[in-house]
DRENKOL-127666 format. One record per residue (C-alpha): residue in three letters; chain; residue number from 1; x, y, z. Coordinates in steps of 0.2 Angstrom, whole numbers, plus 5000, padded with zeros to 4 digits. Example, Ala and Ser with C-alpha at 12.3 -4.5 7.8 and 13.67 -1.06 7.14 Angstrom:
<pts>
PT|Ala|A|1|5062|4978|5039
PT|Ser|A|2|5068|4995|5036
</pts>
This chain:
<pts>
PT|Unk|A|1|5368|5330|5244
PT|Unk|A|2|5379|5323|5230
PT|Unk|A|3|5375|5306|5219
PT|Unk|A|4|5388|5294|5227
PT|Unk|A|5|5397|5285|5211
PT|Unk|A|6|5404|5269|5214
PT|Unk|A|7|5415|5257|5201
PT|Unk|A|8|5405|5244|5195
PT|Unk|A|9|5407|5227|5196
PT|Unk|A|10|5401|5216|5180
PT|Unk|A|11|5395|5198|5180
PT|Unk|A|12|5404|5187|5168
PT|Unk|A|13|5394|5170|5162
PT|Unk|A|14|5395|5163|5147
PT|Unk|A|15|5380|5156|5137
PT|Unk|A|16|5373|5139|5137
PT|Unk|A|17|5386|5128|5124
PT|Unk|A|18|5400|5139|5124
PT|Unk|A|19|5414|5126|5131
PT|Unk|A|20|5415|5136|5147
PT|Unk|A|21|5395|5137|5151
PT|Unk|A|22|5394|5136|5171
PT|Unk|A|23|5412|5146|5175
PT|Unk|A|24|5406|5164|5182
PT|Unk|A|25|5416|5177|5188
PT|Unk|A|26|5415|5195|5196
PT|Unk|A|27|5426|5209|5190
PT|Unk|A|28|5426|5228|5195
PT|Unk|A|29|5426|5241|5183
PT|Unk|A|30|5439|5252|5175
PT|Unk|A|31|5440|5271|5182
PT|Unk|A|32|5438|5281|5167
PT|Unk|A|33|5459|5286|5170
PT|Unk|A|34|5461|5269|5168
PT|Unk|A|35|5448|5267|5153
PT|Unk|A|36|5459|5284|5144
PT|Unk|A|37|5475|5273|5147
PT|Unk|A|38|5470|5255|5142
PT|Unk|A|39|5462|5262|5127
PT|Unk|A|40|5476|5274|5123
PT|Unk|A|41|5464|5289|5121
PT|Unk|A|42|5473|5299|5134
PT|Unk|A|43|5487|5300|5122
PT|Unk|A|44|5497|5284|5124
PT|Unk|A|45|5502|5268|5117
PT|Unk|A|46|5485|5260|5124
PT|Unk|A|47|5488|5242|5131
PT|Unk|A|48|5494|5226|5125
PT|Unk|A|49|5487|5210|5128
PT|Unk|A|50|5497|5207|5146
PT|Unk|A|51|5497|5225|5150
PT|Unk|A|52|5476|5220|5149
PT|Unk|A|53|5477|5203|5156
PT|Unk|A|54|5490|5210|5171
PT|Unk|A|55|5475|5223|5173
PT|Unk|A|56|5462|5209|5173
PT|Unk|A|57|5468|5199|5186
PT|Unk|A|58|5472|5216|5197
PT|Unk|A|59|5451|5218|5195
PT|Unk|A|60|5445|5200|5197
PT|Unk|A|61|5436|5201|5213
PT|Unk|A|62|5427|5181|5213
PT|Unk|A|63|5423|5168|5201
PT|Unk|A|64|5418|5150|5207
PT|Unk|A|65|5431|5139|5196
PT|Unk|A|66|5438|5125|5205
PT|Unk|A|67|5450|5110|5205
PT|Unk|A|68|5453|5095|5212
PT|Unk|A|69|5461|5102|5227
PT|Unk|A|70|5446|5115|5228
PT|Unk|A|71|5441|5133|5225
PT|Unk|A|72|5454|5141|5216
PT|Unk|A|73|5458|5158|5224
PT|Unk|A|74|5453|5174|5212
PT|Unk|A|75|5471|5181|5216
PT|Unk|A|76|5486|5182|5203
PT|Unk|A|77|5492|5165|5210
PT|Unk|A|78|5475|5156|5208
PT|Unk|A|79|5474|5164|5191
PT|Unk|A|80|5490|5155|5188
PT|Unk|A|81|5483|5137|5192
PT|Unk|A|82|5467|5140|5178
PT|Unk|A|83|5468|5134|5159
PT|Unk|A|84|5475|5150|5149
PT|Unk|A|85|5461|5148|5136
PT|Unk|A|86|5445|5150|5149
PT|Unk|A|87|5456|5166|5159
PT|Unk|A|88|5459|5175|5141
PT|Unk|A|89|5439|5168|5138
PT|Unk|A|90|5433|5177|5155
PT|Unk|A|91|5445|5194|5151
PT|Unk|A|92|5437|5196|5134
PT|Unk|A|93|5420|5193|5139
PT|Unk|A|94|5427|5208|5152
PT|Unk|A|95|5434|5219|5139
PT|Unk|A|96|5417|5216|5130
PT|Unk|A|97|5405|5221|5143
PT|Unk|A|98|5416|5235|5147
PT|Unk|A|99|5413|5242|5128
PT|Unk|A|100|5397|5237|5128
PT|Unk|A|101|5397|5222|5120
PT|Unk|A|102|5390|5206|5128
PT|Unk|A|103|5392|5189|5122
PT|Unk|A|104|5375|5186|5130
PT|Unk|A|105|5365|5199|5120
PT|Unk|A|106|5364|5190|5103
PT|Unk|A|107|5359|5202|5088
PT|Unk|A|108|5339|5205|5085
PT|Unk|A|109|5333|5192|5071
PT|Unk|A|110|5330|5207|5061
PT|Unk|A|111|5349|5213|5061
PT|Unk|A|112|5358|5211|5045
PT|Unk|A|113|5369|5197|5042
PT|Unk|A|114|5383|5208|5034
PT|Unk|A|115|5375|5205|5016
PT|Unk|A|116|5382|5216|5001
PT|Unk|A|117|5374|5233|5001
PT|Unk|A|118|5357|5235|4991
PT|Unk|A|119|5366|5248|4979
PT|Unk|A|120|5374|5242|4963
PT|Unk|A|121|5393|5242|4967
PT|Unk|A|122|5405|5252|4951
PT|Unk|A|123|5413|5240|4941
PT|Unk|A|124|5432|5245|4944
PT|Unk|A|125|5435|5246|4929
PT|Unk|A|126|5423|5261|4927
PT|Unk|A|127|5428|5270|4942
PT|Unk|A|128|5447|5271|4936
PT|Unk|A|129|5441|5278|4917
PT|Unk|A|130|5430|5291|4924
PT|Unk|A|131|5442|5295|4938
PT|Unk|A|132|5459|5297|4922
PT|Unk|A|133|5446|5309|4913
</pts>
């Protein structure tokens, strides 16, 4: 008997003090066809942004956003009703997940701060007489 695969579906939060703390939604994951073509590795253009967004709301199974007439449907036209900032907030987050990267898991304390290398850096001007020698 086989391993039965299944696409994954991702929880997306955001963290407490990000302006859209409390909004969650539920978004199935890409095939990896579809990961090849949105990412452009199977030899294409990759996506845009809409072509990403378009995919997006094609893969938003639930969130729990509402308005003041009520739950907004997770379908293309409930998507249509919702402030354009917190559905391109909730596809990043997607995208990040997807990749890997999770707004949720902040860097060690330990990590780097993207501080200038420990080795001396060659004055330019060196570098060009040593490279005309």
């Amino acid at each position: 008997m086989g391993y039965k695969t299944s696409i994954r579906t991702y929880k997306i939060e955001f963290a407490e003090g990000h302006e859209f703390h409390g909004a969650e939604a539920r978004v199935r994951g890409m095939t990896f066809a579809e990961y090849l073509r949105a990412t452009g590795m199977d030899g294409g253009d990759g996506e845009d942004s809409a072509a990403t967004v378009k995919r997006f709301v094609t893969h938003l199974v639930s969130w729990n956003l509402e308005d003041e007439d009520g739950p907004i449907p997770a379908t293309e036209e409930g998507v249509n009703r919702v402030d354009h900032d917190l559905v391109l907030a909730i596809n990043n987050s997607w995208i990040k997940t997807l990749m890997g990267v999770a707004d949720t898991d902040p860097l060690p304390d330990n990590s780097p701060s993207g501080e200038p290398s420990p080795v001396e850096s060659i004055p330019t001007e060196a570098l060009s007489q040593s490279l005309a020698s």
